[in-house]
N, C-alpha and C positions, 0 to 999 in steps of 0.2 A: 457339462460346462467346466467343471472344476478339473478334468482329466484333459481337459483341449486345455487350461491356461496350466496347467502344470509341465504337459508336454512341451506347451511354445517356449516356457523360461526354462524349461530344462534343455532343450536343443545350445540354447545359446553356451549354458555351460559347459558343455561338450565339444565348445568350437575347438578346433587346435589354433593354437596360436605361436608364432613365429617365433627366434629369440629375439628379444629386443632387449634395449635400455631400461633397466631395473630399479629400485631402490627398496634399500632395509635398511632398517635398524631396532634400537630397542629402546623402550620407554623407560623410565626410573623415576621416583619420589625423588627429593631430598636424602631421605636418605640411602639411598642407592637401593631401596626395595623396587623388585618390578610391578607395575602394572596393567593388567588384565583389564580388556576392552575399550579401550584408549583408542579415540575417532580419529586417523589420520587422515586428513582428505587434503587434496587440491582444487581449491575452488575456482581454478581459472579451469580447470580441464575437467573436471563435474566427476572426478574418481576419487574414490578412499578403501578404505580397507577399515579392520579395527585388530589392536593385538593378540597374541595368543597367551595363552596360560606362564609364558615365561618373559611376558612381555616385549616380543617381536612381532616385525610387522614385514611383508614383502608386496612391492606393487610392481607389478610388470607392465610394457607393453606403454612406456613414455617417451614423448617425442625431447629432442633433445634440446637443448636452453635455460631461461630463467623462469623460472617459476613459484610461486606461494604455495608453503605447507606450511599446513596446521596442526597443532595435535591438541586433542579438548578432552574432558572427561569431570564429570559429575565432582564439585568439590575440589577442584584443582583450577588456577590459574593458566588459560589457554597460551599455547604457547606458537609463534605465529616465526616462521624463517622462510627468509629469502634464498633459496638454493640456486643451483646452476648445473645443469646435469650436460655432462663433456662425453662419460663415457659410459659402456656396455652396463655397470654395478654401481653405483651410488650410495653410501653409508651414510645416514644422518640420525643420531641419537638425540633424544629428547631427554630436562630433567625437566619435571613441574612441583611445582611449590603447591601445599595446601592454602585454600582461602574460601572464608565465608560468604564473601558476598564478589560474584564475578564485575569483573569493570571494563571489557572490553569484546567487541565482537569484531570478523573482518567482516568489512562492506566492500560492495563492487557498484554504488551507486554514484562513487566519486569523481569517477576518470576514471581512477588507478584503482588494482588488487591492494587493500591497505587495511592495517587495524582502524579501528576508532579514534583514536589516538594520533594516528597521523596525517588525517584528514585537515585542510586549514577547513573545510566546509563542517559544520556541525551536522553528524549525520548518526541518529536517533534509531536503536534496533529495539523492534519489536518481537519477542519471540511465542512463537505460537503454540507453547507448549500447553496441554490439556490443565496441566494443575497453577497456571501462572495466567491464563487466561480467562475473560469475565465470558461467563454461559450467556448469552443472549440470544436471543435469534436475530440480533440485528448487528451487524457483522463492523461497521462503521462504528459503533458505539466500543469496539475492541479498540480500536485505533485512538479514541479519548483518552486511554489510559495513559499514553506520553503526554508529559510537558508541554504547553504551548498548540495541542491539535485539539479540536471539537469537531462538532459535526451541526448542519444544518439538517434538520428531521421533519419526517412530514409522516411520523407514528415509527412502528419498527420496520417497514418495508420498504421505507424512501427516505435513503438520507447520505448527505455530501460532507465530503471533510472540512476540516478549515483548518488550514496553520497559520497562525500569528496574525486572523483577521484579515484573511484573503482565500475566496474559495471558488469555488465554479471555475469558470473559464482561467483564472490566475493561479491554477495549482496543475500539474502534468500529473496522469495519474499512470504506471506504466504497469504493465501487466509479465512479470521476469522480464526485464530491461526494454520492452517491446510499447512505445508510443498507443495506449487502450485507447481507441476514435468512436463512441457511445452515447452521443449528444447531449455531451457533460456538462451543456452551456445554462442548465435550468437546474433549479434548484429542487423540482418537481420528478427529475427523472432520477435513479441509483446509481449505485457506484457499479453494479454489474459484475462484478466479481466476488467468490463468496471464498472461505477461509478453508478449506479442503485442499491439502495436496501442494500447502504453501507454509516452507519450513518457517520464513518467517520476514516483517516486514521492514525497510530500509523508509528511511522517512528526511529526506533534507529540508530543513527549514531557511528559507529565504532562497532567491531570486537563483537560479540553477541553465538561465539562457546559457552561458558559453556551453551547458555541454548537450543541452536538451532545446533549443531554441524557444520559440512562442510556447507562449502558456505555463513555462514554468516559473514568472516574475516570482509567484506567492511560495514555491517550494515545488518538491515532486517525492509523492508515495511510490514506491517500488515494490508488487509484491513477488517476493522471493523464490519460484518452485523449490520443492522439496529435495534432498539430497537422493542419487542415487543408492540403490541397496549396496552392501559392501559385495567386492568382489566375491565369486563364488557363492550365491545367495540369494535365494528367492524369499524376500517378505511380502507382510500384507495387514491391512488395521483394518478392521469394521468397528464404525461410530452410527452411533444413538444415541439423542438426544430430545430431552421432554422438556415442553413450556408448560407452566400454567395459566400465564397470562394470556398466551394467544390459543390455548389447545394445540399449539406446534409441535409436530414431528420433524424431525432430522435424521435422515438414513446415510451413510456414504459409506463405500466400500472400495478399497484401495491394493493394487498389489504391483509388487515393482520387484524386480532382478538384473543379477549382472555377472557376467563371465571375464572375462581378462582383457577383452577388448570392446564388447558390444553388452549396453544396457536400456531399458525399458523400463515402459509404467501404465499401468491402465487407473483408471479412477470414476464411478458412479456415484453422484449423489441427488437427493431429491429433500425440497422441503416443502410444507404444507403449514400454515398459519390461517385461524380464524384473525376476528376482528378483536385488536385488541380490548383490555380492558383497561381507563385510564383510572388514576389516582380516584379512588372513592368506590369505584365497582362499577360506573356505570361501562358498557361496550361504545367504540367509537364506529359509527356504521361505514362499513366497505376501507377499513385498512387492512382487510384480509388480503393475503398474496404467497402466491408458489412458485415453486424455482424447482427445474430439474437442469443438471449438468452432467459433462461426460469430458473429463481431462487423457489425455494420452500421449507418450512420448515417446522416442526409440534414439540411441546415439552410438556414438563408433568412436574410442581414440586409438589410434596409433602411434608408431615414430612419425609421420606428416603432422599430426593433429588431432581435433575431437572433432568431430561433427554431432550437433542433435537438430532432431525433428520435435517442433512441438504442435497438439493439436486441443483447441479448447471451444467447446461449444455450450452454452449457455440458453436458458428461455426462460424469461420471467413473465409471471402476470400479477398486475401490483393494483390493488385500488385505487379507487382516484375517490378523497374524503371531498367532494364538493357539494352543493347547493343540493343539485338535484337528485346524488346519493343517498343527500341526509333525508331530503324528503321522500324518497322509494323504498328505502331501506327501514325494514321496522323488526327486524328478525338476528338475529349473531349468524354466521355462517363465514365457509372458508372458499364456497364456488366459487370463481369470478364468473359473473354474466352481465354487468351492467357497468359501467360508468368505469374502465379498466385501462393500462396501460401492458403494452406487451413489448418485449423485446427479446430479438432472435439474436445470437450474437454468435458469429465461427471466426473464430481466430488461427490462421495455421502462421507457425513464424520455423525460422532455418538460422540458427546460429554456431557459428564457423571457426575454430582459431588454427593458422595455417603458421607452422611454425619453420622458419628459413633462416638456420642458421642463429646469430643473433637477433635477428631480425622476427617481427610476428606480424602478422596480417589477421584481423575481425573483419568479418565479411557476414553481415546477419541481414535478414530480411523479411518480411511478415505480409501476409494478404487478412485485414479484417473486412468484414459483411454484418453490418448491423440490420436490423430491419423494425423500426418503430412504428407501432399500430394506438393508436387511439378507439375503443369502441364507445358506442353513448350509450344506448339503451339496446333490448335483444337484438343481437346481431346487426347493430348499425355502427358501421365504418364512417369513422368521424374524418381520419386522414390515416395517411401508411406512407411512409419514404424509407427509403433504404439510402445508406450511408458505406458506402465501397473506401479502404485504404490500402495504400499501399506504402508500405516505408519501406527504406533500406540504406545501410550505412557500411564503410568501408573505416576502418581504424589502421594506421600501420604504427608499430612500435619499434619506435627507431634501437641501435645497439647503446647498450647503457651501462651501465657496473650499481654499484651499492649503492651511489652516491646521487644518481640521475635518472630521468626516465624523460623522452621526448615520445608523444604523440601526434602524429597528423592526422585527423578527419574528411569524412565528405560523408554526409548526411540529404536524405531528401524524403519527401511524401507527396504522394499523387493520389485525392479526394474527390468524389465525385458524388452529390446527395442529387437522388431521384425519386422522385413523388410518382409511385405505381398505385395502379387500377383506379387510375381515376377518382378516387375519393373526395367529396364535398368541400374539404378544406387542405388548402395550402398553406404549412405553417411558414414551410422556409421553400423559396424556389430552388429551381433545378439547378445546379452550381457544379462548377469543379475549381478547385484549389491544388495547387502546388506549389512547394517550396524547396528550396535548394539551397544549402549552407556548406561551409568548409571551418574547418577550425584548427586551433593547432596549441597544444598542453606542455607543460615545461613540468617538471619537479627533481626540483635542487635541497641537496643535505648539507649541509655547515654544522664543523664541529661536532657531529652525533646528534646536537640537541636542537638545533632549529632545522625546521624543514620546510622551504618556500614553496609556493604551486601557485602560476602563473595560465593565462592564456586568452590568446583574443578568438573570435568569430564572427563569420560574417554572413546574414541571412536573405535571401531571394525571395519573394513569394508572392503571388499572381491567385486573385479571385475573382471569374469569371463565371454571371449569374445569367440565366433566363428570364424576358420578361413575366409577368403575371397579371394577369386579368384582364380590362378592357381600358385605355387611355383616358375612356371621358367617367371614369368610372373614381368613386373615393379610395380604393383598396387596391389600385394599381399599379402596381410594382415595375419600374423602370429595368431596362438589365441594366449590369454594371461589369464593369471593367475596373480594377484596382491594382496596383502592383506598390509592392512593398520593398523596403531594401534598408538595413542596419546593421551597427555591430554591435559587439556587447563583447564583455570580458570580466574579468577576477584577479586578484592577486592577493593569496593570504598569504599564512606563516603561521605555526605549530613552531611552539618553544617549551620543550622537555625540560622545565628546571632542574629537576630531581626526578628519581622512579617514581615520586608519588605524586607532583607538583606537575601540571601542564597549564598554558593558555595557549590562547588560539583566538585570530585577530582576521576576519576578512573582509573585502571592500569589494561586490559585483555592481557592475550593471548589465542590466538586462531591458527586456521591452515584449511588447505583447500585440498583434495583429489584429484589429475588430475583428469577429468570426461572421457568419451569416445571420445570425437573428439578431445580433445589433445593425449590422447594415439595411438590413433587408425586412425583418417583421413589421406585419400590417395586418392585426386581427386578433381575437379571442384565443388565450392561452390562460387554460385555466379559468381562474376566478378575476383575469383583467384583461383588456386590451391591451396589446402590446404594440409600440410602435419603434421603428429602428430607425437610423439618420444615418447617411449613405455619407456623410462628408463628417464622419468621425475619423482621425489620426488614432496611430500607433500609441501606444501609452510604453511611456520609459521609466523604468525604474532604474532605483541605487542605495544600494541599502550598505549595511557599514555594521558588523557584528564583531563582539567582543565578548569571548567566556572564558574559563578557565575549570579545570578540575583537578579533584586531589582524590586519593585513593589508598586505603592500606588493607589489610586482608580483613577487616572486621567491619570499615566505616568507609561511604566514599559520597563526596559534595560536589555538586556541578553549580555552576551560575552561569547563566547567559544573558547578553542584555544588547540590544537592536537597534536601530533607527533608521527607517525604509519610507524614503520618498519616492512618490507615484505624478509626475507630470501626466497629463490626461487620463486620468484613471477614468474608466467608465465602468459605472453601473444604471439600473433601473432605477427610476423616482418616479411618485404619481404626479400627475402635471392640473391635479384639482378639476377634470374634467369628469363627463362621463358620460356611452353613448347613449344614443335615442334607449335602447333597451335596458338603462342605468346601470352599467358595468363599469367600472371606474377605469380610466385610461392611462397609461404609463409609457414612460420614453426612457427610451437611454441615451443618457447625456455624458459629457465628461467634466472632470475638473481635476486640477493641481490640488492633488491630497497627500497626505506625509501617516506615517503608523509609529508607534514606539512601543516598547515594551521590553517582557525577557520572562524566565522562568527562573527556575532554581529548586533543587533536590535533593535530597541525603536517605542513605542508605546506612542505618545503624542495628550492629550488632553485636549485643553487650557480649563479651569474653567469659563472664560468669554463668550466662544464662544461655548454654550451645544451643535451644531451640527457640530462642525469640527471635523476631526479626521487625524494626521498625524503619518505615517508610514513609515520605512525605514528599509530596510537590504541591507545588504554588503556579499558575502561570496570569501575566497581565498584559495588555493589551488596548491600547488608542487610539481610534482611528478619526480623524478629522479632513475635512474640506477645507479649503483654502480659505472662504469667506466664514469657516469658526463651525461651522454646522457639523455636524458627526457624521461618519462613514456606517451602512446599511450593514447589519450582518456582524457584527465584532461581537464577539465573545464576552459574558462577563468574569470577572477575575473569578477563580478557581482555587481553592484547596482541597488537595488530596492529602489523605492519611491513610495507613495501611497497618494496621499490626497482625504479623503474621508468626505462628507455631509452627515447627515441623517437629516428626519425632522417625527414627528408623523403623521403627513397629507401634503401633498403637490400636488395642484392641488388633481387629482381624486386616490392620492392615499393614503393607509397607508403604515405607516413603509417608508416611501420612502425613496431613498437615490441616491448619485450622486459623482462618483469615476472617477479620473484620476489616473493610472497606470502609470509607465517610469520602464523601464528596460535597463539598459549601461552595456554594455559587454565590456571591454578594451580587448585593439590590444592583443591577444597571442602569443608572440613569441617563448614562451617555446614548440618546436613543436617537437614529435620523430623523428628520422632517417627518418620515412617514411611516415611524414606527411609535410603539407605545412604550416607557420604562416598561421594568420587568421586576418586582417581587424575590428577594435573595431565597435560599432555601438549600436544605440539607437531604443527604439520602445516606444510609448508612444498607451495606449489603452485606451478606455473610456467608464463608463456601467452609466447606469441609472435604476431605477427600484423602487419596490415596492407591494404592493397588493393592488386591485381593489375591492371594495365590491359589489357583485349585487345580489339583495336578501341579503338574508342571508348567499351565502358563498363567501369566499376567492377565489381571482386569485391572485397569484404570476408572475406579467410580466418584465420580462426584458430586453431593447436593449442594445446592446452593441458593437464596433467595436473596433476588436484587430488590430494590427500594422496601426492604422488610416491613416499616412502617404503613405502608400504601400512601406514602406523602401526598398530595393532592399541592400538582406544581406546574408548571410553564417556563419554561427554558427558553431565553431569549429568540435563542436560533430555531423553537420550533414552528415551523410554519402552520400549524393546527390551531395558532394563535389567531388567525386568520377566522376562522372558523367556530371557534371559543370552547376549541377543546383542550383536556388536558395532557400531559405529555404521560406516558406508562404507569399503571398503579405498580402490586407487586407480584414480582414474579418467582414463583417455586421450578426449580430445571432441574434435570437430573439430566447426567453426561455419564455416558457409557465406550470407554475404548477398549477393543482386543485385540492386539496387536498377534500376530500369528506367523510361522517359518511353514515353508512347505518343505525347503529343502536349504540346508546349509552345508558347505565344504570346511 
C-alpha cells in the first residue's frame, strides 16, 4: 500500500511542466537577516511553497492577474500583499517584523480574499493547531473556545453550535465554503463533520444572508480544508488520540503532495467512544458513538486557473440517551445496537477559478447525499430518509485596482428529502426545495484608512411537499406548496486609525425560510411530540454590530457589542398538552424577538517574562420575546481565562508549553417558559505538551485533563438536562501527532 501511494505522489512530481508565469523573491526580518521556511501561499489559487536556506522562494506555473500572497512564519507578524502579475517573472520581497502574540489571519468567508482587519463583518479564526487546541472527543466543544460561540449537547457525540443565541436552523454551517445539507434543523442530530484534515475554522458572527442566503440570519461556521503540501513534496501526519472519559480511540491518517501544477490528498480516520462518564463517575447509558471518515482531493492550476475536486464521506452512529435506553441499558459499552441514530453522508463538490484577463469567474458546485436511520430496539427501523442536494454558484469579479473590488453572483440549490424502505414512521414528508438568488458586492478604499463593503441580494425559493397519511386520520399531513421571495443586504466600514487602532461598524439584514419540520412535523421526535404549522412566514432579521480592536506586538484587546432583532423568529415551545400515551406535545410557533450582547478579549504578554502568556474572554448574551418572556436556548454569560507557558526546550521537548484553562458559567436565570434556571459553575483544564525529537523526526505529544476537578454540573444548553443527567466528569487524553516526508524536492 505504501509503495502504490508513494508512486501515485511521485508520478505527479515528475510531470513536465510548460514555461509559464512565475514568481520569487526573498524573505528578510527587520533586520535584513533571511529567513528559512517562510509559508508563502496564495489562498485564492490553494499553492504555496516555503523558503530556502537563503531565504528565497520560487512558484511557478500562475495564471495572470490579481491576486493575494501571504507570507507567515512561527513568531513573526503575517505579512498579507495584494499583487498583479502582467508578466512571464514576478519579484515580490517580503520584510516581517517579530511579535509575540499574532493579530490577524486572511479569511475567504467574507466575499473578498482579505485580512481580518478589513473585513467590515467580524470574522473570528479558529486555528486547529495540535498544541492550541482543547483534546476532546467532542469536536463542537473546540469551537467554544471563541468569544460569543457554545454549543447545544446532548453528551460528547451530539452537539450544535450557537453564536450569539442563535443555533439550529439560524446558523449556516459550510463544509470548505460548500452549503453542509445534514438535517441541521434538531438539536438532537451532529454537526457531522470532524476536525481532521481542516487547517482551520472561519466563524462569522451575525446575520451573513447577502452572501449565504437562508439560514445564515444567526452567523455561518466555515470549515477550512487544509493547505496543500509545498510544491515539490510529498507529506503526511498520523494522529492518536486517548480519552479516559469515554474509553475513546481516535486514529487518522493523512498524506498529501504537489508538483508544479497538480496536487492531491487522501485522509482516513476512525473514532470509537464508550458511554460517557458524567461529573461524579457515574456512566450515562447509550451516549456511546462511532465515526469513520475518508477525505480526498486532487487539483490543477495553471496560466487559465486552479481547478480542484473535493471528496468527503462520513458515517456516524451516535446514541440516543432516551427513556427506553436508560431502562435497557444496565452495562458501559461502545457497540451501538439499540436505541441509535446513523448517518451516511458523501459530499463531492468542484471549485473553479477561471481567470480572463482582469476579469475572474468562481464557478463551484457540490452534490451532497445524506441518509438518516433511526433504529429502536435490535434491528428495528424506526424511519430512514435520505436528503439529496445540490448547490451551485457562479461569482464574476469585475476589473478593479487597489482601491475597489465589484462582485456579481448567482447562487442556487435543488433538495429533495425521501423516506425509503418504507419504514414505520415519517418524520418529515417527501419534499423537494429550491432556491434561486443573485447578488451583487461592492468594496471601496478612502484614504488607506477606511474601507466600505456594501451589497444587496435577492432570494427565490419554492417547497413543494407530499401528502402523508390518511385525510380522516389525526396525523395527516396536507401537501404544500410555498414559495418564498426577499432581499436582504449590508453595508459596513473598517476604519484603520492607526497600525494598532481599528473599529468596525456593520448594519445587515437578512431573513430565513421555515424549513420542513416546522411546516410539516406531526409525531414523536424523541422524548416530544412535534407539531409544525404550515402558515408560518419568513422570519427577518437586522442586526447592527460595533467593535473595535487594538494591537501591538506583546498585547492585543478586541470589544464587540450587537443588537439583532428577529421579526417572526420561530422556535419550538411546549403547548402544556400531552398525548394519549403522556408524551408532552410541542409546536412551533413565531414571535417578534430582539438579542443583545457582545464579547471582549485580551491577549497579554508581559516583555519581562518571554514565556508567559495570559488570556481572557468574557462573552453575554439576551435573548427575549416580544411579550418580555425569554428566547430558548441562550447561552449563559461566560468567562474565559487561560494562562499559558511556552519555553523552546524543556525537559525532552521542543516548542513545549504548559496551560491552565478556567471556564465560569454564571447562574442563568433568564430561562424560557419551558426551561428551568441553571446553576453557575466553574471548570478549570490543564494540557502540557510539545515535540519530542527521535532521529530526525518530530512527535507532537500532548497530556491533558479537561474538567480536572470532576465538577458535577449542567450547562444550560445541555439537553441531558431533560433526562437529569449530568454534562462530562473528567477527562485524561493523550494526543499523538507524526507528521512524516516521503519525499521532498
Amino acid at each position: 500500500m505504501k509503495k502504490i501511494i508513494y508512486i501515485f505522489f511521485a508520478s505527479m512530481l515528475f510531470l513536465q511542466a510548460q514555461a509559464q508565469n512565475s514568481i520569487q523573491g526573498k524573505v528578510t526580518d527587520t533586520s535584513n537577516q533571511t529567513l528559512t521556511g517562510v509559508n508563502v501561499f496564495f489562498p485564492e489559487l490553494n499553492k504555496g511553497t516555503t523558503t530556502n536556506s537563503s531565504g528565497e522562494y520560487l512558484i511557478n506555473n500562475l495564471p495572470l492577474g490579481k491576486h493575494k500572497i501571504e507570507f507567515s512564519f512561527v513568531g513573526y507578524n503575517m505579512v498579507i500583499k495584494t499583487i498583479d502579475i502582467e508578466a512571464k517573472q514576478t519579484t515580490i520581497n517580503a520584510v516581517l517584523s517579530t511579535t509575540i502574540v499574532e493579530s490577524q489571519e486572511v479569511v475567504i468567508s467574507g466575499g473578498y480574499v482579505n485580512s481580518q482587519h478589513e473585513n467590515a463583518v467580524k470574522i473570528d479564526v479558529l486555528q486547529l493547531k495540535p498544541t492550541s487546541i482543547k483534546s476532546t472527543p467532542n469536536f463542537t466543544e473546540m469551537l467554544s473556545k471563541v468569544p460569543g460561540v457554545d454549543m447545544i449537547s446532548k453528551g460528547s457525540g451530539v452537539a450544535k453550535p450557537v453564536i450569539r443565541g442563535l443555533s439550529m436552523n439560524d446558523i449556516l454551517v459550510l463544509n470548505n465554503g460548500v452549503r453542509f445539507e445534514n438535517y441541521q434543523y434538531s438539536s438532537h442530530h451532529p454537526l457531522g463533520i470532524d476536525e481532521f484534515g481542516i487547517e482551520n475554522v472561519e466563524i462569522i458572527k451575525g446575520p451573513a444572508s447577502l452572501l449565504y442566503g437562508s439560514d445564515a440570519i444567526g452567523g455561518v461556521i466555515n470549515f477550512i480544508k487544509e493547505k496543500p503540501a509545498p510544491v515539490g513534496s510529498i507529506l503526511g501526519d498520523y494522529n492518536l488520540q486517548l480519552f479516559s472519559n469515554t474509553q475513546g480511540i481516535t486514529n487518522n491518517l493523512g498524506i498529501k503532495g504537489a508538483s508544479k501544477k497538480v496536487f492531491g490528498a487522501i485522509r482516513f480516520g476512525q473514532k470509537s467512544n464508550a458511554d460517557f462518564l458524567q461529573g461524579g463517575g457515574e456512566f450515562v447509558p447509550n451516549s456511546r458513538f462511532n465515526e469513520n471518515s475518508l477525505k480526498a482531493n486532487a487539483g490543477f492550476t495553471g496560466k487559465l486557473g486552479t481547478f480542484k475536486v473535493f471528496y468527503d464521506y462520513n458515517t456516524q452512529k451516535l446514541g440516543l440517551v432516551e427513556d427506553e435506553a436508560i431502562e435497557e441499558i444496565s452495562s458501559r459499552g461502545r457497540k451501538n445496537e439499540i436505541w441509535f441514530q446513523q448517518f451516511n453522508t458523501h459530499l463531492l463538490s468542484s471549485q473553479n477559478k477561471i481567470y480572463l484577463g482582469n476579469t475572474r469567474l468562481d464557478l463551484n458546485a457540490a452534490y451532497q447525499n445524506t441518509e438518516l436511520t433511526h433504529i429502536g430496539d435490535f434491528d428495528v427501523f424506526e424511519l430512514q430518509m435520505r436528503l439529496e442536494t445540490v448547490t451551485y454558484e457562479a461569482k464574476l469579479h469585475l476589473p478593479s485596482n487597489e482601491n475597489s473590488e465589484y462582485i456579481l453572483g448567482f447562487q442556487g440549490f435543488n433538495q429533495v428529502n425521501t423516506n425509503i424502505n418504507d419504514r414505520e414512521t415519517i418524520l418529515l414528508p417527501n419534499a423537494s426545495s429550491n432556491n434561486y438568488s443573485a447578488f451583487a458586492l461592492m468594496q471601496l478604499t478612502f484614504f488607506e484608512k477606511l474601507k466600505l463593503q456594501t451589497g444587496i441580494r435577492y432570494d427565490a425559493k419554492s417547497i413543494h411537499t407530499q401528502s402523508v397519511g390518511i385525510a380522516s386520520e389525526n396525523n395527516y399531513r396536507a401537501a404544500l406548496d410555498k414559495e418564498y421571495g426577499s432581499f436582504s443586504g449590508s453595508m459596513g466600514a473598517t476604519y484603520q486609525a492607526s497600525q494598532k487602532l481599528l473599529f468596525r461598524f456593520n448594519y445587515a439584514a437578512g431573513y430565513r425560510t421555515p424549513n420542513l419540520a416546522e411546516l410539516t412535523s406531526n409525531g414523536q421526535h424523541e422524548l416530544r411530540y412535534e407539531l409544525g404549522d404550515q402558515n408560518l412566514t419568513p422570519e427577518n432579521s437586522y442586526e447592527a454590530d460595533l467593535s473595535m480592536h487594538f494591537h501591538q506586538s506583546n498585547f492585543t484587546f478586541d470589544l464587540a457589542g450587537f443588537y439583532h432583532v428577529l421579526n417572526d423568529y420561530i422556535f419550538i415551545a411546549p403547548t402544556g398538552e400531552s398525548t394519549i400515551s403522556g408524551i408532552p406535545i410541542y409546536q412551533y410557533k413565531q414571535t417578534n424577538s430582539f438579542l443583545y450582547g457582545g464579547e471582549t478579549g485580551l491577549h497579554f504578554h508581559p516583555i519581562p517574562l518571554k514565556w508567559l502568556h495570559l488570556i481572557s474572554t468574557f462573552s453575554t448574551v439576551i435573548g427575549k420575546q416580544q411579550d418580555g418572556d425569554y428566547l430558548p436556548f441562550i447561552p449563559a454569560h461566560k468567562l474565559r481565562f487561560e494562562l499559558r507557558a511556552e519555553k523552546e526546550r524543556f525537559l525532552i521537548f521542543n516548542d513545549a508549553y504548559i496551560s491552565m484553562n478556567t471556564c465560569t458559567a454564571f447562574k442563568q436565570d433568564n430561562a424560557a417558559p419551558d426551561e428551568t434556571p441553571t446553576a453557575s459553575y466553574s471548570l478549570l483544564d490543564v494540557s502540557i505538551g510539545g515535540k519530542i525529537k527521535l532521529n530526525n523526526q518530530f512527535i507532537y505529544l500532548i497530556l491533558s485533563a479537561n474538567n480536572l476537578f470532576d465538577e458535577k454540573y449542567i450547562d444550560h444548553l445541555s439537553t441531558l438536562k431533560e433526562v437529569n443527567f449530568y454534562n462530562p466528569g473528567r477527562n485524561i487524553a493523550l494526543s499523538l501527532k507524526i507528521p512524516f516526508e516521503l519525499t521532498k524536492n
